[in-house]
C-alpha positions in Angstrom: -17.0 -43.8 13.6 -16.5 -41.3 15.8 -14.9 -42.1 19.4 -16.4 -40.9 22.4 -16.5 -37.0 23.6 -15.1 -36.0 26.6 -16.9 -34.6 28.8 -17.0 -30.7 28.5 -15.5 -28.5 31.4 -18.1 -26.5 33.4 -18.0 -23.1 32.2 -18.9 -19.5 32.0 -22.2 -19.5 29.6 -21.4 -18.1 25.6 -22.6 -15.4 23.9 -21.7 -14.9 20.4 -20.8 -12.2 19.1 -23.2 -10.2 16.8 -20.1 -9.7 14.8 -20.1 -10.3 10.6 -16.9 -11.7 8.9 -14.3 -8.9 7.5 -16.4 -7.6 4.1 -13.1 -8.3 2.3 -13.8 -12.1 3.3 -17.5 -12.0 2.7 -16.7 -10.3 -0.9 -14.1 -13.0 -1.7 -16.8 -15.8 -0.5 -19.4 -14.3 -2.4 -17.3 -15.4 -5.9 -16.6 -19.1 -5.4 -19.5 -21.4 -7.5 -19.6 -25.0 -7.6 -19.2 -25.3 -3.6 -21.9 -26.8 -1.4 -24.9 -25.0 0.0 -24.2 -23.0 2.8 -26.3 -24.8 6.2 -25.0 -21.7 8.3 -24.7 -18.0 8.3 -21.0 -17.3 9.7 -20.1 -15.4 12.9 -16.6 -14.2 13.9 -15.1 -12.9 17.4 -11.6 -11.3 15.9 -8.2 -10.7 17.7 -9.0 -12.7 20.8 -5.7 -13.6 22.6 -4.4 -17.6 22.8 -0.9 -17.6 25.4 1.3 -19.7 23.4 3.8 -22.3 25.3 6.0 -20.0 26.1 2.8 -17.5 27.1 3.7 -15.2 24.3 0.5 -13.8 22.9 -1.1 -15.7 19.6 -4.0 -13.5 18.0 -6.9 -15.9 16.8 -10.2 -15.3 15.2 -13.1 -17.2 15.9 -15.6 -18.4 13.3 -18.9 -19.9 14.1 -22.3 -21.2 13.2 -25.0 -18.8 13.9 -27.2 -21.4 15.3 -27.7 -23.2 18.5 -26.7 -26.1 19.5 -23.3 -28.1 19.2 -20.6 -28.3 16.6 -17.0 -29.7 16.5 -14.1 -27.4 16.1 -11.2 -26.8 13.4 -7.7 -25.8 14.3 -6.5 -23.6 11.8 -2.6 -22.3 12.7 -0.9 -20.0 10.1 2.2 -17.9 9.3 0.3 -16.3 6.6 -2.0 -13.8 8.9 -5.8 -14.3 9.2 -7.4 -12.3 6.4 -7.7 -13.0 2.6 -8.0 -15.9 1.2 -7.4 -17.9 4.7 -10.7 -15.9 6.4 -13.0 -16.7 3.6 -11.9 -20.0 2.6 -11.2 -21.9 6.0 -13.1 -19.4 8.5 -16.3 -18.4 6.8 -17.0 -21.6 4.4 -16.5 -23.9 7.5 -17.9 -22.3 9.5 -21.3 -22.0 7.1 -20.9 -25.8 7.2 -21.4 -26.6 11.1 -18.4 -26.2 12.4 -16.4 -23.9 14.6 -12.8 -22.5 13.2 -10.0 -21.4 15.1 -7.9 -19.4 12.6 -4.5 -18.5 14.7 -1.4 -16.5 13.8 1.6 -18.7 14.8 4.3 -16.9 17.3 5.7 -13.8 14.9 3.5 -13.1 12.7 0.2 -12.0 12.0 0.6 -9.4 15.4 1.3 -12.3 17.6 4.1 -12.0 19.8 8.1 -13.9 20.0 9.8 -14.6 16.9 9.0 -17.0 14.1 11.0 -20.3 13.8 10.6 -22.3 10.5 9.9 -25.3 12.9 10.8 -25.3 16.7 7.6 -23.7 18.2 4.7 -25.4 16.2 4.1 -28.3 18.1 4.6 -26.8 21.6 1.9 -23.9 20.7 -0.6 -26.2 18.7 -0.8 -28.0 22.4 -0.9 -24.4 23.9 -3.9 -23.9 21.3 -5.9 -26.9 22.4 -5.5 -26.8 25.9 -7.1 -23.4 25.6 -9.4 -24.7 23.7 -10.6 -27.1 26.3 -11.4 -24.2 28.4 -14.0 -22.1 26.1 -17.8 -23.0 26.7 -18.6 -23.9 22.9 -15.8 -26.4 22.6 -17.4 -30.0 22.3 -14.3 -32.1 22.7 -14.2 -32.9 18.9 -10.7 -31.4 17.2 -9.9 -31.6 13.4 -7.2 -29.5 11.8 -6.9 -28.8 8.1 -5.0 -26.3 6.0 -2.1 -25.9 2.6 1.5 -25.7 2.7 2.8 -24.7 6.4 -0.7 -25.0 7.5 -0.3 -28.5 7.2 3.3 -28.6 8.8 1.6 -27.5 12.0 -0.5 -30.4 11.6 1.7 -32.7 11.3 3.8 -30.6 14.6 0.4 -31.6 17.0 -0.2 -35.0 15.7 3.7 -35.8 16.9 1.7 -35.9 20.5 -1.7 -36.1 19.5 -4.1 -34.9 22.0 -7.3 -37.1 22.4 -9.7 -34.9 21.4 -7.9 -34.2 18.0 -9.9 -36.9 15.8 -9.2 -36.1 12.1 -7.0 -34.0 9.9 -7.1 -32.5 6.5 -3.6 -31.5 5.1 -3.5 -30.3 1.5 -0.3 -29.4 -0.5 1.2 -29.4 2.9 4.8 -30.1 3.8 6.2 -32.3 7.1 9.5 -31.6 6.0 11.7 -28.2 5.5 14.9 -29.5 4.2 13.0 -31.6 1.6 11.6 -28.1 0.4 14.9 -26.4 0.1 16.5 -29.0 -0.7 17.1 -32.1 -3.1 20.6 -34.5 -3.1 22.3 -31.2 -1.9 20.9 -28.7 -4.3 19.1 -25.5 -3.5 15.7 -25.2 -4.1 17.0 -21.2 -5.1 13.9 -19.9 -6.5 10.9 -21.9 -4.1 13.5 -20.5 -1.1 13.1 -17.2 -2.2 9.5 -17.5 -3.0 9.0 -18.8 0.9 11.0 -15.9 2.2 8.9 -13.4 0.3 6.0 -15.3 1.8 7.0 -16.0 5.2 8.4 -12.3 5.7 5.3 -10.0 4.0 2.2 -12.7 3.8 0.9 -12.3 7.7 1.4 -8.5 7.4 -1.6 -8.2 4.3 -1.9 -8.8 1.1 -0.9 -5.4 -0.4 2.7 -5.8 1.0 2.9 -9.6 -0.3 1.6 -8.3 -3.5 4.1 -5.5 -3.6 7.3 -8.0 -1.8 6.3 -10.4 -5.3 6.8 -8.4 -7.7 9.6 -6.3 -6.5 11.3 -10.2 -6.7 9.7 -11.4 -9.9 11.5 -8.1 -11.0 15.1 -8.3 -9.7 15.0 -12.4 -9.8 17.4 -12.3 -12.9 19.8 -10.2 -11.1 19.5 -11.6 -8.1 20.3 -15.5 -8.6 23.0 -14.6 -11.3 24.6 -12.8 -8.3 27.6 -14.1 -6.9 27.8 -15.2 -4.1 24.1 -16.2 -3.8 23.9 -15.5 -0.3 23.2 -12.3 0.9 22.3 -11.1 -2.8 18.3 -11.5 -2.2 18.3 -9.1 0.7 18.0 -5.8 -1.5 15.2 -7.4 -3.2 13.3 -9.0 0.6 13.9 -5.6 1.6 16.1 -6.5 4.2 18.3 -9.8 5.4 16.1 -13.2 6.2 18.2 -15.2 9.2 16.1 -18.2 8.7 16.8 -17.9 4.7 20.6 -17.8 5.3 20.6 -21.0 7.5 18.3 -22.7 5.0 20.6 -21.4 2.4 24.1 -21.9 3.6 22.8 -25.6 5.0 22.7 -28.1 2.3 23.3 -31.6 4.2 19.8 -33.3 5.3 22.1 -34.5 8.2 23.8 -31.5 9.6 22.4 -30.6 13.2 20.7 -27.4 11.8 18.1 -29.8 10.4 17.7 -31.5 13.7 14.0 -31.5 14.6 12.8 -30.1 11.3 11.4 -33.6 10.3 8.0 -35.0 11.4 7.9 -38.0 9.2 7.4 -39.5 12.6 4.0 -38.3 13.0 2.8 -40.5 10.4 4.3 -43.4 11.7 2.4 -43.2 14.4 -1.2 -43.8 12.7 -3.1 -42.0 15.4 -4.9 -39.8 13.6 -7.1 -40.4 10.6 -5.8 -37.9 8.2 -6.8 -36.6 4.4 -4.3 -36.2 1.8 -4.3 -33.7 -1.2 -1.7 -32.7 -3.9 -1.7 -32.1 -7.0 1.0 -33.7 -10.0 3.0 -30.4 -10.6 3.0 -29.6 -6.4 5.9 -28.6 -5.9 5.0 -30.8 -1.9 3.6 -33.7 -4.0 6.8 -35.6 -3.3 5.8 -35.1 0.4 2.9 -36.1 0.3 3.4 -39.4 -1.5 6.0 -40.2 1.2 3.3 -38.8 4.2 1.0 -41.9 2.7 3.3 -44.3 2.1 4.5 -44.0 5.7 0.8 -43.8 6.7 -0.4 -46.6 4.9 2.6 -48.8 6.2 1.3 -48.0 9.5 -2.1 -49.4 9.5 -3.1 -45.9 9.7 -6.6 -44.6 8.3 -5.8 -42.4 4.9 -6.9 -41.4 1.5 -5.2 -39.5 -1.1 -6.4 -37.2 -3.9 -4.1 -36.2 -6.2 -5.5 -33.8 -9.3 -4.2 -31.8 -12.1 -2.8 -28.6 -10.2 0.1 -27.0 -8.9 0.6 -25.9 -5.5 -1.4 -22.7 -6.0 -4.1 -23.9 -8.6 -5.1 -26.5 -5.9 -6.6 -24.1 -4.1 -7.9 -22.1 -7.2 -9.2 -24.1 -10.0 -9.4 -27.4 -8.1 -10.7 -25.6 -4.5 -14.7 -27.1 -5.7 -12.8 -30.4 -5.9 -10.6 -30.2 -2.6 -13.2 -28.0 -0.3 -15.6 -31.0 -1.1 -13.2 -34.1 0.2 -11.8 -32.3 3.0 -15.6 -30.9 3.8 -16.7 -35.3 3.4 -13.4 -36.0 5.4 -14.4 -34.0 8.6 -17.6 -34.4 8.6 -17.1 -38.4 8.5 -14.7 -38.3 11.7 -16.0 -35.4 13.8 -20.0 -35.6 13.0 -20.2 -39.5 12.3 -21.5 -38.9 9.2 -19.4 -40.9 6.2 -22.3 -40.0 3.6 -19.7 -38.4 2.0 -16.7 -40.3 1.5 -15.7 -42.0 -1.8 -15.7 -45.4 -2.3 -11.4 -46.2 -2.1 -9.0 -44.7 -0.6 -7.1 -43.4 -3.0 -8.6 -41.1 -6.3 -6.1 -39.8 -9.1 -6.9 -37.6 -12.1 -5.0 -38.9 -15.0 -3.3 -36.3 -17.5 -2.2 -36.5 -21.1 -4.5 -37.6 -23.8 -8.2 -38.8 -22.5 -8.0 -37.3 -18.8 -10.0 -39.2 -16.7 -10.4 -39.8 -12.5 -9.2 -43.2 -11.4 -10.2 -44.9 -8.3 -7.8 -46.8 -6.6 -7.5 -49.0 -3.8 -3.4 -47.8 -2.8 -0.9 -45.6 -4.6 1.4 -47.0 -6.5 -1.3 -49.2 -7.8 0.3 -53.1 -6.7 -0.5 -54.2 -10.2 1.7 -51.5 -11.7 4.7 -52.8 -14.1 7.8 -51.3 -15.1 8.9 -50.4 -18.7 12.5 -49.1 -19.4 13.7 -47.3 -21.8 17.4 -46.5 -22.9 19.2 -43.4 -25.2 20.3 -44.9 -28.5 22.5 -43.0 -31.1 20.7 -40.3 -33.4 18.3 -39.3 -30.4 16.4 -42.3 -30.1 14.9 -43.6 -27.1 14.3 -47.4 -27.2 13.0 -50.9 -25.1 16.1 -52.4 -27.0 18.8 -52.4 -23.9 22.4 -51.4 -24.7 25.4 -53.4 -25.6 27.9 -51.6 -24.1 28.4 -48.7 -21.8 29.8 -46.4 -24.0 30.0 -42.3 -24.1 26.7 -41.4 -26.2 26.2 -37.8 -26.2 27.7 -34.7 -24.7 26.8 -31.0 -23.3 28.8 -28.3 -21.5 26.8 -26.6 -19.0 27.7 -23.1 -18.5 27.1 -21.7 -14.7 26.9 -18.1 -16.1 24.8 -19.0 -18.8 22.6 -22.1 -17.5 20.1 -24.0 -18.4 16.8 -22.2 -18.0 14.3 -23.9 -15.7 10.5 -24.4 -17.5 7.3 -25.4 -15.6 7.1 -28.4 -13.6 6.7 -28.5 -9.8 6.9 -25.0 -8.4 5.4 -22.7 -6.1 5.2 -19.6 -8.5 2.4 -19.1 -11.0 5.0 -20.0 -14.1 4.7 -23.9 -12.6 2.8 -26.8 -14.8 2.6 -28.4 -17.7 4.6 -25.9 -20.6 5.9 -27.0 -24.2 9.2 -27.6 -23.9 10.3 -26.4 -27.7 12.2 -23.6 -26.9 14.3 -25.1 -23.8 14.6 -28.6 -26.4 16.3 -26.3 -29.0 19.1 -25.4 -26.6 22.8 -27.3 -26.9 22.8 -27.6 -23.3 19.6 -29.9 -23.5 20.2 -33.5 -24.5 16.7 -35.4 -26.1 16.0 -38.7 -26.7 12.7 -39.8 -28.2 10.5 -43.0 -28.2 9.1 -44.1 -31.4 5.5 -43.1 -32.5 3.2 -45.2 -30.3 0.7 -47.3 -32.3 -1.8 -48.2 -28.7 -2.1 -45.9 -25.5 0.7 -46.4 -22.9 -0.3 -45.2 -19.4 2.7 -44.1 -16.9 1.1 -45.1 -13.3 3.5 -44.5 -10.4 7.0 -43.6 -9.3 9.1 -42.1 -12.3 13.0 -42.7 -11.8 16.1 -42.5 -14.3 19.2 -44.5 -13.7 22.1 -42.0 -15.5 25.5 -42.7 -16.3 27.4 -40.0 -16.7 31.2 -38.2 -16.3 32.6 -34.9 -16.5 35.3 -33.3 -17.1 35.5 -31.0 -14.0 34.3 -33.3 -11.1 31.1 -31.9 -10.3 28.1 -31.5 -12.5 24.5 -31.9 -12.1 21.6 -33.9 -14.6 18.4 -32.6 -14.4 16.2 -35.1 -16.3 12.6 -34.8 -17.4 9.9 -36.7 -19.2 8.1 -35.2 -21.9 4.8 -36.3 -24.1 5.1 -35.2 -27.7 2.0 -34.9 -29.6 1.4 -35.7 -33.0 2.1 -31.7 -34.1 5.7 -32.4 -32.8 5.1 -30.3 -29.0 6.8 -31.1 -26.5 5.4 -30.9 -22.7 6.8 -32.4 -19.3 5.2 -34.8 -17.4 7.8 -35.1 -14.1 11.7 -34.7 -13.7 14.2 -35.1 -10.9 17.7 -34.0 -10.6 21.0 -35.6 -8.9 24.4 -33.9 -8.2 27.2 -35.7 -10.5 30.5 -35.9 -8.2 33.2 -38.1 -10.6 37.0 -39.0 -10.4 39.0 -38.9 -13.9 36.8 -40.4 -16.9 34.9 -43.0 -15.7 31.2 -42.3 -15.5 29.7 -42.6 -12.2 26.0 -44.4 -12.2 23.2 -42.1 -10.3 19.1 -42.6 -9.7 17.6 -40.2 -10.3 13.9 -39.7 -8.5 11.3 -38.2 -11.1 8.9 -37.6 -8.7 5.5 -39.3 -9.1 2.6 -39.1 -12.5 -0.6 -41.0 -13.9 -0.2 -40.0 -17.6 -1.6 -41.4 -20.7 0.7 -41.3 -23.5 -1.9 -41.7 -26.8 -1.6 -43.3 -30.2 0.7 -41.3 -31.9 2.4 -39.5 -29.3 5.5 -40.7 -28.2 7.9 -40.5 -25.2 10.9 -37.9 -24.7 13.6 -38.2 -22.4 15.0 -35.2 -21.8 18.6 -34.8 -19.5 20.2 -31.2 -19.1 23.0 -30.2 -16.6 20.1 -27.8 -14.3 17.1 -26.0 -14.5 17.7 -22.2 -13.5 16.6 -20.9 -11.1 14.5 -23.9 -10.2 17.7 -25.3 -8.9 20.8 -23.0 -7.8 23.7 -24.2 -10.3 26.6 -25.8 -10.0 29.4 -24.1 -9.7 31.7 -26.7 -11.3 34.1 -26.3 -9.0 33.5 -28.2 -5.9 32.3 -25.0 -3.4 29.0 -24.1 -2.2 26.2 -22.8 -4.2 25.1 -20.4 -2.0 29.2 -19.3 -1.0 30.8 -19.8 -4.4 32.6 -16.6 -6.2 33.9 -18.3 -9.2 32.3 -21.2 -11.8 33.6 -23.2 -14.1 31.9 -24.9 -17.3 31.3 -28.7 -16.9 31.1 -31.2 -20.0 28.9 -34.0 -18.9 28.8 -36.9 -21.1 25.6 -39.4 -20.6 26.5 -43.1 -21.5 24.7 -45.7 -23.2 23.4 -47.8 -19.9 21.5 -44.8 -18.5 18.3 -46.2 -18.1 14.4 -44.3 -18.0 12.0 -46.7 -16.0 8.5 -46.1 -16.4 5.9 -48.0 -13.9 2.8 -48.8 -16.1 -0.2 -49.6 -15.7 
């Protein structure tokens, strides 16, 4: 399974170093429970130097297996710096497993010198990073990468070239994609763009200043998106002005030039490098990574996706037993030739909602999957029965100054997941529409969508639509949503899909299905101003009536 080695360079002999991992790291490692045995005790060489392309210095740490013989390496590149949790999690418990793990601080952060780009410099230094690798005595010739979030954009940056040794990669919650981050039809990502800045800017220099940098935003984010205009505002509480944030910020088109190169959906295309896939349903990536397989799997490519019940943070939290253990079976099947561990299809999802169970699955979307839809009906109803007509049905004014609070769902923040919905439902700005009780299970497997038609009285609106699960006690929690800017001419109702992002849900007897359709979710989503301008330049807003019509349309795939 796994293709030859090349041949190692002649080279000075190695002598590890009698070094243990930070006590911070061997603290954090000693808490994790339900992970395999340790085959290794861990060594580390720290703050070794790694020229970069440009030869700008990129500090790396080197874990190890205190044990002779041979073992294959990991490629570990982060913005985030090199201690906690990245030291422990990647470094030591790797590194325990037979493997050696270069953990490296990308260009500008972390101590290593140049400046940080969101995405111009990873692939260039990833080759950089192996080519040095090729030169160090312990380096067998077998390369796997793995690693969250940017850690799997770098990834994705060396498999656009992929050098031969580099056999297998891991990317979990990971993004190939920047503007699909920030950005969806247009609309800001305002509060994950702030959350990245905090991130990107105080992460690599410890975790007292992150701490510190979070909550100083957690407690000036109310002030701070309500400012007008948005950019600019966040600097007082980022200590200090972001360039990167104000081009992300001030660049809403997927097809202006600022984007240009930002994008390695290519990489996949390729299928030249067996790769692991993990998200979880309320990621606020999971959208990536269901197009990273889809464009692997159309390729040929060798893939598997694992997609549990976690959010971009509690992947690596509450599901870390779960994800350390298939990206642990993952490398050890392509880089030691051992496949002992792999599960038996390619694709494993953990279904939510009433009776949560793990489904094994030979491709996602399932083929056999069906579609339901489901359509708004007078008095709040949601029904199979389609419309007659296309007439106005129901009607809220969205407020720019006072919008529509954003609840859960697909975020980076700790406040993302699965949340009752009562409160937000009890709002005028909030539209429901609500399925009958259901009498036998219904099971949503797939791609959620919404076809909306809607007008407004201004021009410009937004619909934020989500799908809720009532229970029998009458609370409400979401499942997915999407949003879609509105852009109309007089009072005709324009007709928009809607992506709701992707869900295996099992709706029980007695439950039934909600349709929910809003004008936002703040600060999820920065909000329209109503008047045609930018969201992040706009001074002024205007409140928009949008009215939904009765050929808006919910399709559910089933299965």
């Amino acid at each position: 399974m796994t293709p030859p080695t090349p041949e190692a360079r002649p080279g000075p002999a190695w002598t590890p170093s009698s070094a243990r991992p930070p006590l911070a790291s061997r603290l954090m490692r000693s808490t994790w429970r339900d992970l395999p045995a340790a085959r290794h005790k861990a060594g580390v060489e720290r703050s070794l130097t790694v020229p970069a392309a440009d030869g700008s210095p990129l500090v790396t740490d080197h874990y190890f297996p205190r044990t002779q013989g041979d073992f294959p390496t990991l490629l570990v590149r982060s913005p985030y710096g090199r201690g906690v949790p990245w030291s422990p999690q990647y470094g030591m418990l790797f590194a325990e497993q037979g493997f050696h793990v270069v953990l490296q601080s990308c260009r500008g952060t972390g101590g290593s010198g140049g400046d940080f780009h969101l995405w111009r410099n990873e692939a260039a230094d990833g080759l950089a990073a192996v080519d040095w690798l090729r030169e160090q005595p312990w380096f067998d010739g077998n390369l796997g990468t793995v690693g969250p979030s940017y850690l799997g954009y770098v990834q994705w940056a060396l498999a656009l070239e992929p050098p031969p040794e580099l056999k297998a990669m891991v990317v979990q919650v990971g993004l190939h994609d920047p503007y699909a981050l920030f950005h969806t039809d247009g609309v800001l990502h305002l509060e994950t763009a702030l959350a990245v800045g905090a991130g990107m800017t105080y992460q690599h220099r410890g975790m007292g200043p992150f701490v510190r940098a979070t909550l100083r935003l957690q407690r000036r984010m109310r002030s701070l998106v309500a400012a007008r205009p948005l950019r600019g505002a966040y600097a007082d509480a980022l200590g200090g002005e972001v360039p990167w944030l104000d081009g992300v910020m001030t660049h809403p088109d997927a097809d202006d030039p600022y984007w240009g190169g930002a994008s390695l959906a290519g990489a996949a295309d390729r299928a030249a490098v067996p790769t692991a896939l993990i998200t979880g349903w309320h990621d606020a990536l999971a959208d990536q990574t269901f197009g990273q397989y889809d464009r692997l799997r159309r390729a040929g490519a060798e893939a598997t996706l694992l997609v549990g019940p976690w959010t971009h943070t509690s992947a690596l939290q509450k599901g870390w037993p779960e994800v350390f253990a298939e990206s642990l079976a993952w490398l050890r099947a392509h880089l030691c030739a051992d496949p002992s561990g792999l599960r038996p299809t390619p694709v494993r999802v953990h279904t939510g909602g009433t009776e949560p169970a793990v489904r094994d699955l030979e491709a996602w979307p399932p083929a056999t999957a069906a579609t339901a839809s489901w359509f708004p009906a007078p008095g709040g109803h949601l029904t199979a029965e389609p419309p007659t007509d296309a007439a106005p049905l129901a009607s809220f004014r969205h407020d720019p100054a006072d919008p529509t609070p954003s609840l859960g769902g697909p975020l980076l923040s700790r406040t993302a997941g699965a949340r009752d919905n009562g409160a937000l439902e009890a709002r005028e700005d909030v539209l429901t529409f609500t399925g009958p009780v259901l009498t036998e299970p219904l099971t949503v497997l797939g791609p959620v969508s919404a076809r909306i038609s809607a007008s407004t009285d201004t021009g410009y609106g937004d619909v934020f639509t989500r799908l809720c699960d009532v229970d029998p006690e009458g609370r409400s929690t979401n499942v997915c949503d999407g949003l879609a800017q509105l852009r109309t001419t007089g009072p005709d109702p324009v007709r928009v899909t809607v992506p709701m992002s992707h869900t295996a849900h099992r709706f029980g007897v007695g439950h039934r299905v909600r349709w929910q359709i809003s004008g936002g979710a703040h600060p999820r989503f920065a909000p329209n101003p109503g008047t045609g301008e930018s969201r992040a330049e706009a001074t002024e807003s205007v409140p928009v009536r949008v009215t939904v019509h009765a050929d808006s349309e919910l399709i559910l795939p089933t299965g």
